[in-house]
C-alpha positions as CSV (number, residue, x, y, z in Angstrom):
1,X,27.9,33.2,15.4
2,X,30.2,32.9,12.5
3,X,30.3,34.7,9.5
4,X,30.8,33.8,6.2
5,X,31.6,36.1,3.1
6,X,30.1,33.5,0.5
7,X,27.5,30.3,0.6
8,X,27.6,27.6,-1.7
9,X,24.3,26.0,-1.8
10,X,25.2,22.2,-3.9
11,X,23.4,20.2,-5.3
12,X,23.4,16.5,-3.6
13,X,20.2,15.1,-5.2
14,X,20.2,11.5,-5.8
15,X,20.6,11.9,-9.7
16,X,23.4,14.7,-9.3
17,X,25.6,12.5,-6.9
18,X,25.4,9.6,-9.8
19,X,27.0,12.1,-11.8
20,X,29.5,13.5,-9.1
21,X,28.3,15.9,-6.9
22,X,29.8,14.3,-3.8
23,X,33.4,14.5,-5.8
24,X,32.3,18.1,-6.1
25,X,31.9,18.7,-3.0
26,X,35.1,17.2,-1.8
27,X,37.3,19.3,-4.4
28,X,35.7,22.2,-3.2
29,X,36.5,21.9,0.4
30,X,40.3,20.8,-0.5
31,X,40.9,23.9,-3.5
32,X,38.9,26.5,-0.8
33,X,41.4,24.7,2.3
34,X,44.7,25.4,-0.4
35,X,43.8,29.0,-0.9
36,X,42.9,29.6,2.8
37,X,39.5,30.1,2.2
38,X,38.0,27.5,4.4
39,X,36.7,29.9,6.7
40,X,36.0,32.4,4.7
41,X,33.3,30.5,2.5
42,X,30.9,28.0,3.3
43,X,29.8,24.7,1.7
44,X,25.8,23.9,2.4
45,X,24.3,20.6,1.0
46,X,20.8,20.6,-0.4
47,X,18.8,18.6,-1.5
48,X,17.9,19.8,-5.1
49,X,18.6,22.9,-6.7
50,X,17.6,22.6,-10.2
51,X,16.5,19.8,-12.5
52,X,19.6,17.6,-12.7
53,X,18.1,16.6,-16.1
54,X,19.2,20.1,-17.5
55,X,21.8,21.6,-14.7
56,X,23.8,18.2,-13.7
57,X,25.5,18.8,-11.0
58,X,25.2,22.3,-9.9
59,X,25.8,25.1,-6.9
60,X,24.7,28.5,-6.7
61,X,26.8,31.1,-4.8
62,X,25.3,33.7,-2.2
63,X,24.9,36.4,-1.8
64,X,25.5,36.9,-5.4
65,X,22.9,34.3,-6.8
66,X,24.8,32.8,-8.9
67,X,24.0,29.4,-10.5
68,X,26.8,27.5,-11.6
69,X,25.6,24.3,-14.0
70,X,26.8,20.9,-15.1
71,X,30.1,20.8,-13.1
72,X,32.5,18.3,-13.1
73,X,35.5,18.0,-10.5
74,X,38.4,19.2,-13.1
75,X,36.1,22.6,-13.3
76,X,36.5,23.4,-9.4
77,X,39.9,24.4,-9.3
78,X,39.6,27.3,-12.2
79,X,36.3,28.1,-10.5
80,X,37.4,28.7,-7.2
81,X,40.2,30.6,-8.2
82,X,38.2,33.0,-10.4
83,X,35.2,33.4,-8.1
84,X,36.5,33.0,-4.5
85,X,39.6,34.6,-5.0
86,X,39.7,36.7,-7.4
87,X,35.8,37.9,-7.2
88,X,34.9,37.1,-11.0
89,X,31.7,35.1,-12.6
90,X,33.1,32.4,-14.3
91,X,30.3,32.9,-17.4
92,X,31.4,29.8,-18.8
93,X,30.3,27.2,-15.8
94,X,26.9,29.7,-15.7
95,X,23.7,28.3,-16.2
96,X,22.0,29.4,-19.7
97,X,19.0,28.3,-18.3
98,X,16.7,30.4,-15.5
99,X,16.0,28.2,-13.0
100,X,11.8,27.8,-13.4
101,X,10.9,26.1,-10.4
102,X,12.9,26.7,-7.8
103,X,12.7,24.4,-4.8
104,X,15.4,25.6,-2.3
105,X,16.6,28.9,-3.1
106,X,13.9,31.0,-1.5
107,X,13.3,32.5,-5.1
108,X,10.3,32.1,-5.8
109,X,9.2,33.1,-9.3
110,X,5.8,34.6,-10.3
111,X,2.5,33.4,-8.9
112,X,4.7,31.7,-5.7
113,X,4.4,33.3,-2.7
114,X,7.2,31.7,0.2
115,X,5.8,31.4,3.7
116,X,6.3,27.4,4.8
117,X,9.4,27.1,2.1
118,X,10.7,30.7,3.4
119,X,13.8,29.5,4.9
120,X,14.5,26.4,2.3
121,X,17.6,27.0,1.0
122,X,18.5,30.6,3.1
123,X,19.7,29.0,5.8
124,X,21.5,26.0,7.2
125,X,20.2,23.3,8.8
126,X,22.2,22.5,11.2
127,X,23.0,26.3,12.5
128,X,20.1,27.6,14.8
129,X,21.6,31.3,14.9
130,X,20.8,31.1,11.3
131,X,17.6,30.8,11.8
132,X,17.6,33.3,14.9
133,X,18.8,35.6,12.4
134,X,16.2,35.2,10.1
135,X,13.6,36.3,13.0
136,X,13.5,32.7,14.5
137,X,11.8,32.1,17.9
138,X,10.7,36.0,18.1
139,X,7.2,34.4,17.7
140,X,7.3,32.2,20.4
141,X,9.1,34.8,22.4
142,X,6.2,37.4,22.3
143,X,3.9,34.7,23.1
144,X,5.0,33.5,26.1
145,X,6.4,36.8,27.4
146,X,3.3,38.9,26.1
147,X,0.0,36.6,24.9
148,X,-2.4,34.1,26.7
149,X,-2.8,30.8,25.4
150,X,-6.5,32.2,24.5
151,X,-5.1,35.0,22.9
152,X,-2.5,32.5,21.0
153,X,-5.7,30.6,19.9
154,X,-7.7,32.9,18.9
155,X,-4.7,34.4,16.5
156,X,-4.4,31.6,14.9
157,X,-8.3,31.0,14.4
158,X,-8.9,34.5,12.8
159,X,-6.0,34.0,10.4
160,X,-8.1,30.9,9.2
161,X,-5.3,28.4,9.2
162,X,-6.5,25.0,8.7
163,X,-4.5,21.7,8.9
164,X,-2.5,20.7,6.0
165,X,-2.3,17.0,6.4
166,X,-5.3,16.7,4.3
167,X,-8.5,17.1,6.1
168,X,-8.4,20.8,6.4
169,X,-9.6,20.9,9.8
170,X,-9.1,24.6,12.0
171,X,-5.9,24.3,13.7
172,X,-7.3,26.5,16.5
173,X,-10.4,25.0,16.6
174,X,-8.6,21.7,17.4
175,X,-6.5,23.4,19.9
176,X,-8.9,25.0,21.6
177,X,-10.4,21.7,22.2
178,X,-7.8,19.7,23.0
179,X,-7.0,22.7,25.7
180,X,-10.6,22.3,27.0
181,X,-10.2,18.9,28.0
182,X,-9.8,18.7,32.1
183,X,-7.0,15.4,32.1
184,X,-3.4,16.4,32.4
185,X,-0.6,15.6,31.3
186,X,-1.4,16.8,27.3
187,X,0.9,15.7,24.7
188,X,1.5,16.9,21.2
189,X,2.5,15.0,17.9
190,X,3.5,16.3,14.4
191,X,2.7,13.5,11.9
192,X,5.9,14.0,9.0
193,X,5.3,10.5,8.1
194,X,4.5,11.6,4.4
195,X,4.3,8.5,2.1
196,X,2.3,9.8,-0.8
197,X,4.0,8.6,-3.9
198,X,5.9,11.7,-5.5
199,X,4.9,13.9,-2.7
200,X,8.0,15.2,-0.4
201,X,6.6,18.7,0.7
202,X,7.2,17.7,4.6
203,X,10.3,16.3,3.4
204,X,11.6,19.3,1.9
205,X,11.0,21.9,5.1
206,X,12.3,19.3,7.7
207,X,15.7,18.6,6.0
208,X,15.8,22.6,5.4
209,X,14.3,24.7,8.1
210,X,14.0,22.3,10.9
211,X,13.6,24.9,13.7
212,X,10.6,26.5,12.3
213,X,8.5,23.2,13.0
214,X,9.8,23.0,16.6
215,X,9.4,26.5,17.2
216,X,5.3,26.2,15.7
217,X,4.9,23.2,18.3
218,X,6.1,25.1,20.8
219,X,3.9,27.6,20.6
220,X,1.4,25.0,19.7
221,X,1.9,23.5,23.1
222,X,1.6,26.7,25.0
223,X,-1.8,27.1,23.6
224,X,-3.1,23.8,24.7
225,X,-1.2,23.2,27.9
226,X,1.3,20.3,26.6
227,X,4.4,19.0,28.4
228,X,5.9,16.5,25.9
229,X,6.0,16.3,22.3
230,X,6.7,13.9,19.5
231,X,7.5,14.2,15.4
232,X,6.5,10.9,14.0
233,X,9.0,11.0,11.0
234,X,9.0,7.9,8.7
235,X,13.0,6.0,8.6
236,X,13.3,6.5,4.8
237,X,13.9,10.2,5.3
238,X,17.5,9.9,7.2
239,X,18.3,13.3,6.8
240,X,15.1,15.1,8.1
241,X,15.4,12.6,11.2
242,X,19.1,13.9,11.7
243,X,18.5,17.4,11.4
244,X,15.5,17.3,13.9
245,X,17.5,15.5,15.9
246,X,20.5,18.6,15.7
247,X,17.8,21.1,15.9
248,X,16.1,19.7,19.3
249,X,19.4,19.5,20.9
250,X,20.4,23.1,19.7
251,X,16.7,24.3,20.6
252,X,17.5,22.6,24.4
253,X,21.0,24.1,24.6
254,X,19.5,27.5,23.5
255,X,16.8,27.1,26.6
256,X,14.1,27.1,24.0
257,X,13.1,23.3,24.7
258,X,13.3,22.0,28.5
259,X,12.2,23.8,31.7
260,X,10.8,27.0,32.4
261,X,11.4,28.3,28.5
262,X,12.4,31.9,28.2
263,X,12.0,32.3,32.1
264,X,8.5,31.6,32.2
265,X,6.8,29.1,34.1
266,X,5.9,27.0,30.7
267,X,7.7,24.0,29.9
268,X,7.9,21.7,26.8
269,X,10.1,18.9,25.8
270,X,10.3,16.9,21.9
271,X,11.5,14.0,20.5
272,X,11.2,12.4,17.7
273,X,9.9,8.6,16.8
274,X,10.3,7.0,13.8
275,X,8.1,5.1,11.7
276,X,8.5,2.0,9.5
277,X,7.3,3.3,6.5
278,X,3.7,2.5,7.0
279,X,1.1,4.5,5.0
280,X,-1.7,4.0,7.3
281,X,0.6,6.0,10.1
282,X,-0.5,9.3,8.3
283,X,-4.0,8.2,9.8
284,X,-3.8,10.2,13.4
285,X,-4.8,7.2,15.8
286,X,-3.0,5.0,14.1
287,X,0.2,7.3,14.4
288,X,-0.3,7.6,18.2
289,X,-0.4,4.0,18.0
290,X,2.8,3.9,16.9
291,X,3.8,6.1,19.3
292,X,3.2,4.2,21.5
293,X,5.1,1.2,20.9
294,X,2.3,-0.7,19.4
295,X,1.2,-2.0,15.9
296,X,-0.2,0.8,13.9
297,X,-3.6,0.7,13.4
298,X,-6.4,3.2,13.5
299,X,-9.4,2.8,15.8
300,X,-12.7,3.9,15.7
301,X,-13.4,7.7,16.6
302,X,-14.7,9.0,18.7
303,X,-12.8,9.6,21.1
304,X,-10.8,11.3,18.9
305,X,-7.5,12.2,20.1
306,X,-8.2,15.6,21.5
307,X,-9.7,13.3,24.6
308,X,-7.8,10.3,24.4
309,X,-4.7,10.1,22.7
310,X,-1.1,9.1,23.3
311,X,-0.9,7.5,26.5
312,X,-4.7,7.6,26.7
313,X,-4.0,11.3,27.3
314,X,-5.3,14.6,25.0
315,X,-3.4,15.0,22.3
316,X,-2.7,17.5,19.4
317,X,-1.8,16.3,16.3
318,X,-0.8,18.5,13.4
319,X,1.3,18.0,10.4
320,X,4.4,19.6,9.4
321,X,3.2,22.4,7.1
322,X,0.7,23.3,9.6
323,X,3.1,23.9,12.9
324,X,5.8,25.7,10.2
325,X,3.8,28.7,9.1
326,X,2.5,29.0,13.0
327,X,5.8,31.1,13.5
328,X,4.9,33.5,11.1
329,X,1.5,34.1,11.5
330,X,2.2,34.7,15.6
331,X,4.9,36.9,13.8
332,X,3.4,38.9,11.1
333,X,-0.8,38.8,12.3
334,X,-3.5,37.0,11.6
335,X,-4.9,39.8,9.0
336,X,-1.5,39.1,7.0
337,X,-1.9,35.9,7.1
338,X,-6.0,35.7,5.8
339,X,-5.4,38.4,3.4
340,X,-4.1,35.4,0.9
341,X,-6.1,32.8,-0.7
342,X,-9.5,31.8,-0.9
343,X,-12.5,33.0,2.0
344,X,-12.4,29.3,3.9
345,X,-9.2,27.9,2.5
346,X,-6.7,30.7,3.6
347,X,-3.2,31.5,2.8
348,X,-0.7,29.0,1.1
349,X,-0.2,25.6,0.2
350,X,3.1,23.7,-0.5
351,X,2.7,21.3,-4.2
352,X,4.7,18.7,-5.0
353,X,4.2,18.5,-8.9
354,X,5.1,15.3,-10.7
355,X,4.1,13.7,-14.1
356,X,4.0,14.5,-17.8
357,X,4.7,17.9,-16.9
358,X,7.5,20.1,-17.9
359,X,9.0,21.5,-14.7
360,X,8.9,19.3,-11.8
361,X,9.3,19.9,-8.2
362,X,8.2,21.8,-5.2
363,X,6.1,24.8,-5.0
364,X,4.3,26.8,-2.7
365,X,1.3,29.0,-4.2
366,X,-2.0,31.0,-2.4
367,X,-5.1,28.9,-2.3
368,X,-7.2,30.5,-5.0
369,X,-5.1,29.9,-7.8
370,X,-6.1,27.3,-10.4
371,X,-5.6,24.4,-11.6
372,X,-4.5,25.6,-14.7
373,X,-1.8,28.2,-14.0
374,X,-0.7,25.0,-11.8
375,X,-0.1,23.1,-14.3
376,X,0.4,25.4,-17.5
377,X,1.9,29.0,-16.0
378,X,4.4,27.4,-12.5
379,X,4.8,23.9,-14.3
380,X,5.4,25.2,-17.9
381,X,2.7,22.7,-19.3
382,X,2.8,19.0,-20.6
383,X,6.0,17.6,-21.5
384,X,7.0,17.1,-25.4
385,X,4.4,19.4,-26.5
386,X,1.3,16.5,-26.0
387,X,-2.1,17.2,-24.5
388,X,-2.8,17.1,-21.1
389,X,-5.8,14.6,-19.9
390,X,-5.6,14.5,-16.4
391,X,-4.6,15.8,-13.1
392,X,-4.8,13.8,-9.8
393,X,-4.7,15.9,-6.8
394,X,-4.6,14.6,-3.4
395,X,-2.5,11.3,-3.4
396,X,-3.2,7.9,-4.3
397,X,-6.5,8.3,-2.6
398,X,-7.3,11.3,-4.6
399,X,-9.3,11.5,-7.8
400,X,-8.2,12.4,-11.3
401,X,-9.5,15.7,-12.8
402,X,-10.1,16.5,-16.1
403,X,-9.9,19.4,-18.5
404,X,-13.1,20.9,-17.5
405,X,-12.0,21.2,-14.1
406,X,-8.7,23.2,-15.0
407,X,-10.4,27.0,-14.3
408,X,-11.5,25.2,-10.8
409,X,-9.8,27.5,-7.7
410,X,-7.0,25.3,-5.4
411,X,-9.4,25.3,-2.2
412,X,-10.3,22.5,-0.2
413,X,-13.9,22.6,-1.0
414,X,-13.6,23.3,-4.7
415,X,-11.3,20.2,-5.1
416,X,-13.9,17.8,-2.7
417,X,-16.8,18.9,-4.6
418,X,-15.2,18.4,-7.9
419,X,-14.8,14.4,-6.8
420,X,-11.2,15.2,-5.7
421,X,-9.2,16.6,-2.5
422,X,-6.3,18.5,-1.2
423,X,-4.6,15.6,0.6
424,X,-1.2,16.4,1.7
425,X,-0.2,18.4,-1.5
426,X,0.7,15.7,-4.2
427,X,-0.2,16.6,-8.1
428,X,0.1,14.0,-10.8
429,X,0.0,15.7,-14.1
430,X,-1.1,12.9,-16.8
431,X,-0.8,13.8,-20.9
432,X,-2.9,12.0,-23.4
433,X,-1.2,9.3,-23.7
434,X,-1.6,8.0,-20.0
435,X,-4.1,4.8,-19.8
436,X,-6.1,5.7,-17.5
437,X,-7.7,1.9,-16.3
438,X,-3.8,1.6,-15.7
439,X,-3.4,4.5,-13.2
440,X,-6.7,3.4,-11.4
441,X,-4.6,-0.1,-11.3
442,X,-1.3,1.7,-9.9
443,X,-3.1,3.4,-6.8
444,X,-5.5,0.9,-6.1
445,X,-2.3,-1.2,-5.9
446,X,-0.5,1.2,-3.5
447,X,-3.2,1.4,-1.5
448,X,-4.3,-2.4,-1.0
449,X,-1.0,-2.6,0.3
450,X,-0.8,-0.2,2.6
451,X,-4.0,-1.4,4.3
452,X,-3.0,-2.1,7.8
453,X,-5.7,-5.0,7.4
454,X,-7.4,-4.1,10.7
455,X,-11.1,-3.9,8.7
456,X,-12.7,-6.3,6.1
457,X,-14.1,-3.6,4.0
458,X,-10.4,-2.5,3.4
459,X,-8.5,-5.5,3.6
460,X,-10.7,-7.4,1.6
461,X,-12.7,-4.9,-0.7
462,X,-9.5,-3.0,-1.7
463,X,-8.2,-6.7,-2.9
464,X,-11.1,-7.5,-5.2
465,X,-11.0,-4.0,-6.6
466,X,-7.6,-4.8,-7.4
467,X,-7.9,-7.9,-9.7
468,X,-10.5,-6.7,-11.1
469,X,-9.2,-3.5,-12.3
470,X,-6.0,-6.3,-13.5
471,X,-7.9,-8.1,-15.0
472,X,-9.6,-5.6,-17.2
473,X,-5.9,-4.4,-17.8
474,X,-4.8,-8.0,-18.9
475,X,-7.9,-7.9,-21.5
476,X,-10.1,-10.2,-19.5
477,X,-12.8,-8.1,-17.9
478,X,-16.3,-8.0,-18.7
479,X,-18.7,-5.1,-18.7
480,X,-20.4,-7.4,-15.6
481,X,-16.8,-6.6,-14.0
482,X,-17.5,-2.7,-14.4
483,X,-20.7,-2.8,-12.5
484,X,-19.3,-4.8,-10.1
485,X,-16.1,-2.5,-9.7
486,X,-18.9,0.2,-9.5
487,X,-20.8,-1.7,-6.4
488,X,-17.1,-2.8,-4.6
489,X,-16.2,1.1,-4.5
490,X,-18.8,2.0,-3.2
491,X,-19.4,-0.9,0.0
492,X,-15.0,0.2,1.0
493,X,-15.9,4.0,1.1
494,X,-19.0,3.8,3.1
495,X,-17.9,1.0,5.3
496,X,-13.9,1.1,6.1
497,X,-12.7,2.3,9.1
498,X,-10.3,4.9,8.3
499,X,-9.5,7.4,5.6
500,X,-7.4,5.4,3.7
501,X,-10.1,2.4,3.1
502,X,-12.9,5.5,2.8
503,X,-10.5,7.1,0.3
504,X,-8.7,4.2,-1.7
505,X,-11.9,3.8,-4.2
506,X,-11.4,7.3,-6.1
507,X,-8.8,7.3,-8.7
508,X,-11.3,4.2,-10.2
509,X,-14.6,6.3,-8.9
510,X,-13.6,9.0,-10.8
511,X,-11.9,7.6,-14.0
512,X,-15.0,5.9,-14.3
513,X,-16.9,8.9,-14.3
514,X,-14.3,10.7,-16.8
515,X,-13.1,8.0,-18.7
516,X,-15.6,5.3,-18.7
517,X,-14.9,5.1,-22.7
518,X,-11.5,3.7,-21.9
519,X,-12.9,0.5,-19.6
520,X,-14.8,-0.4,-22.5
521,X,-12.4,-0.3,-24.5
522,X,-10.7,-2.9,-22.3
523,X,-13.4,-5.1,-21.9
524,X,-15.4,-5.3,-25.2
525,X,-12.6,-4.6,-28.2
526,X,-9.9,-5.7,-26.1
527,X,-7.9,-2.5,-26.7
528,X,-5.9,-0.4,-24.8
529,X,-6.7,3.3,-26.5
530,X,-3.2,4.7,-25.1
531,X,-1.2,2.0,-25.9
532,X,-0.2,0.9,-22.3
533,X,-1.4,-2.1,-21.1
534,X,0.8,-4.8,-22.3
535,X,-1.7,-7.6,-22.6
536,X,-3.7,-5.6,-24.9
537,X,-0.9,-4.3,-27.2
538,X,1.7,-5.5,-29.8
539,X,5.0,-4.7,-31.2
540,X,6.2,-4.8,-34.8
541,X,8.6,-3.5,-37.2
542,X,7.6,-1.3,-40.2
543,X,9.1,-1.1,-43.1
544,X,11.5,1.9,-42.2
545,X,13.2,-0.5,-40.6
546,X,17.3,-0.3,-41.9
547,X,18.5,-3.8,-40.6
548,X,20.6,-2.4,-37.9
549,X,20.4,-5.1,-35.8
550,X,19.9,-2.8,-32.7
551,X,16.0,-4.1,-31.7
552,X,17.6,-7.8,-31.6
553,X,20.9,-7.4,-30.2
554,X,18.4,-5.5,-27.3
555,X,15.5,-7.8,-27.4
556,X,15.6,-10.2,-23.8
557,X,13.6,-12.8,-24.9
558,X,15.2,-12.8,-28.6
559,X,12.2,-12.1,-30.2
560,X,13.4,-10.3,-33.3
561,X,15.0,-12.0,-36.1
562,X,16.3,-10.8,-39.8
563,X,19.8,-9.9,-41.5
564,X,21.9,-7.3,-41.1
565,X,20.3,-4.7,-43.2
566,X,17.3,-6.5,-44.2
567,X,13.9,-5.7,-42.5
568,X,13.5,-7.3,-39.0
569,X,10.3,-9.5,-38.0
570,X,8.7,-9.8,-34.3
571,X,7.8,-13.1,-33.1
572,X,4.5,-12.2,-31.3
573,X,4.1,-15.1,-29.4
574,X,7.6,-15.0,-28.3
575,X,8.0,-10.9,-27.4
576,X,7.1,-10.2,-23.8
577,X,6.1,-6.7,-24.7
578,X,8.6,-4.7,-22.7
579,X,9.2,-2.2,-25.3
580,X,13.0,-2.0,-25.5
581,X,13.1,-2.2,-29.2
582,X,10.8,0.6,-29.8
583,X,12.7,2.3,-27.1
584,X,16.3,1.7,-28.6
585,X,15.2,1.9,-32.3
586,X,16.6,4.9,-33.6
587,X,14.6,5.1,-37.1
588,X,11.3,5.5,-35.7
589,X,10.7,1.7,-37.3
590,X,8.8,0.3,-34.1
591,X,4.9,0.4,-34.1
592,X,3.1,0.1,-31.2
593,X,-0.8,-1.6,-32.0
594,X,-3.7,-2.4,-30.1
């Protein structure tokens, strides 16, 4: 194994290498080759380190921890120099700013707890005696040297682990059936095929700690008997596929994947499948579908998979977060592992938090912990100082929340009974100024298309939900239209044949329960209360207005007319209402009216 004296963790998210983080890297592999450093540091990619809003492109240095902000390639050479050299903080290129929610680093800050996300950042991908180092395939080496697969089971089922993919079903439980069933062979899937907009929890450990999924569906397989494995990983994540890819050929090389693993008479192969990007794929028979070569679509259950899955053969299916943490709690103990969150949801739960919130980004917390220190205490509140109205947990098929629910716990029950659910991990935090007709819209559009069109409830129900709840938006609805969004919600739930139809109806089920004031509005004054819905607002200039010609040099349709500093005029029945003049105004002289 080789040994570095300094790790240089940069940033390559897609808004840093806009700005130059690729250049970055490239000047610090040619000033760290000049001073003959090349083998005395290394250069790790990640995928974010902190909000390239406020750090730019940035690196942090290990083992000293030290965050290095808003770098451009003529600060590289002085930098390495100083720091790799010479052994001096350059305090100049230092980030002001503590980083607040810290996705890779393996720092969590107060009220995170790191079990799935452990590794994230640590390590590097692509080196499996980093992970070895970091205890890596001791778990599955005292299980098949010194456990039963009974005894595996019945670990994990007293450390109350239960599936993360969004039903919350006991892993062990559906091990221990899936081993129950006579046929042979048995096969074993992990579904990464996350596609919840904003959501990129799966995402995040696969590109990062790759070997800790492999080495939980190994030990997976012992416990039910499996031969052959398969990750189902969608093609829009590139870099997860390659790294599973690297990591299953350095797990074989190792003797950890193949024949006869660690000298024992159990043997277990993986590979990995890749999806087209269709939603409905995070359904499990529809995955193994896939699989399989075919079109994916889910069928009716039962038999459920644990009796007749890919290849007509039992099959496990887990997701990514779930066969992750397996390691650790073969590892550390069931007891450890129970003795954090909530008495049926236990331990912790990787959050991708996205909206009108102030810090972004990935987090992993103990079930138990609420909605509001969520939102207000690890996100740092709603943005600009507004109100918060809304929280949708869950993913498009979750429901929105409200501020009476902000003391609820993060549990899976809590959250169902509550109108809500856990879902994958996705959290949508929405500030007063959201319409909320328009975000039923937005998922109710997601998920119509998504429908793989196999059912008529779905394919058809989630359709008429859709113009409905568009044309309400566009100012044409009628309260008849509520009551019939109201009937149409319910007939898809109770009548589709897979989780996404059953689940599709909630954002509008549950902003109609919260926010039923705001569909009025819509229908019966013809006003969009937050200002959003372009049908039902208009634009024009106030009297602040300098004459600086800005709105009209901006405006696409030529809307706005008037002399250089001389009040402007909108043309109402010419402006599209795209907003660019209020946007590009810079005297606050753009009202927005509904």
């Amino acid at each position: 194994m080789k040994f570095f004296r300094s790790h240089v963790l940069v940033s390559i998210d897609p808004q840093c290498l806009e700005m130059g983080a690729r250049e970055i890297v490239d000047a610090l592999n040619t000033e760290l080759a000049d001073w003959g450093l090349a083998d005395e540091v290394q250069i790790l990619e990640t995928s974010r380190i902190g909000d390239p809003a406020r750090f730019g492109p940035d690196l942090v240095v290990y083992p000293e921890n030290v965050h290095y902000a808003n770098l451009t390639v003529d600060d590289i050479p002085f930098l390495v120099e100083e720091h790799f050299l010479k052994g001096r903080v350059v305090e100049k290129f230092r980030a002001q700013e503590t980083l607040i929610v810290d996705e890779e680093l393996g720092a969590p800050k107060a009220k995170e707890v790191r079990v799935v996300l452990r590794n994230c950042g640590k390590i590097d991908p692509h080196n499996i005696e980093e992970y070895i180092a970091e205890d890596g395939y001791r778990a599955l080496a005292n299980v098949l040297t010194g456990m039963t697969p009974e005894e595996v089971i019945d670990e994990v089922m007293r450390s109350g682990l239960r599936g993360r993919g969004g039903a919350g079903f006991p892993a062990a439980r559906k091990w221990q059936l899936c081993r129950q069933v006579p046929d042979n062979p048995k096969y074993l899937t992990c579904n990464a095929d996350e596609g919840d907009p904003g959501a990129f929890m799966n995402r995040r450990v696969l590109e990062s700690d790759p070997h800790s999924v492999i080495e939980g569906m190994i030990i997976a397989a012992y416990a039910i008997g499996a031969s052959m494995g398969y990750i189902y990983c969608r093609a829009e994540y590139p870099i997860a596929v390659a790294n599973l890819n690297i990591a299953i050929e350095q797990a074989r090389e190792f003797g950890l994947l193949g024949e006869n693993i660690f000298g024992t008479d159990f043997s277990f192969d993986l590979e990995v499948r890749m999806g087209a990007g269709a939603f409905v794929c995070g359904e499990e028979t529809a995955l193994i579908a896939s699989i399989e070569g075919k079109r994916g679509e889910p069928r009716p259950r039962p038999p459920f998979p644990a009796v007749k899955g890919v290849w007509g053969k039992p099959t496990n299916n887990n997701n990514v977060e779930t066969y992750a943490v397996v390691p650790q709690i073969l590892l550390r103990g069931a007891d450890w592992y129970a003795s954090m969150g909530t008495e049926k949801s236990k331990g912790t739960k990787t959050f991708a938090i996205a909206g009108d919130v102030v810090h972004t980004g990935l987090i992993e917390v103990p079930f138990g912990l609420s909605l509001r220190e969520v939102i207000f205490d690890v996100g740092g509140g709603i943005k600009d100082g507004k109100k918060f109205k809304a929280i949708q947990t869950g993913g498009p098929m979750g429901g929105c929340l409200v501020e009476e629910h902000l003391d609820l716990p993060l549990d899976y029950e809590a959250l169902t009974a509550a109108g809500s659910m856990m879902g994958s991990g996705g959290l949508i935090i929405m500030d007063d100024e959201t319409c909320m007709v328009d975000i039923a819209r937005f998922f109710m559009e997601f998920t119509q298309e998504e429908s793989c069109g196999k059912c008529t409830p779905c394919r058809v129900g989630t359709r008429r939900i859709l113009d409905l709840l568009e044309k309400i938006c566009n100012g044409k609805g009628t309260l008849a239209d509520i009551d019939q969004l109201e009937l149409l919600c319910d007939e898809v739930m109770k009548n589709s044949l897979c989780g996404l139809g059953q689940g599709a109806p909630n954002p509008v089920v549950s902003t109609l329960k919260h926010f039923r004031e705001e569909y009025i509005a819509h229908v019966v004054d013809k006003k969009c209360p937050a200002k959003v819905c372009r049908a039902l607002i208009r634009y024009e200039i106030t009297p602040a207005c300098t004459g600086c010609m800005v709105c009209a040099r901006n405006c696409p349709v030529e809307a706005i007319s008037g002399e250089k500093r001389q009040m402007h005029v909108i043309d109402d029945k010419t402006c599209i209402r795209c907003g660019i003049c209020a946007q590009v105004c810079n005297f606050s002289s753009v009202a927005v009216l509904s």
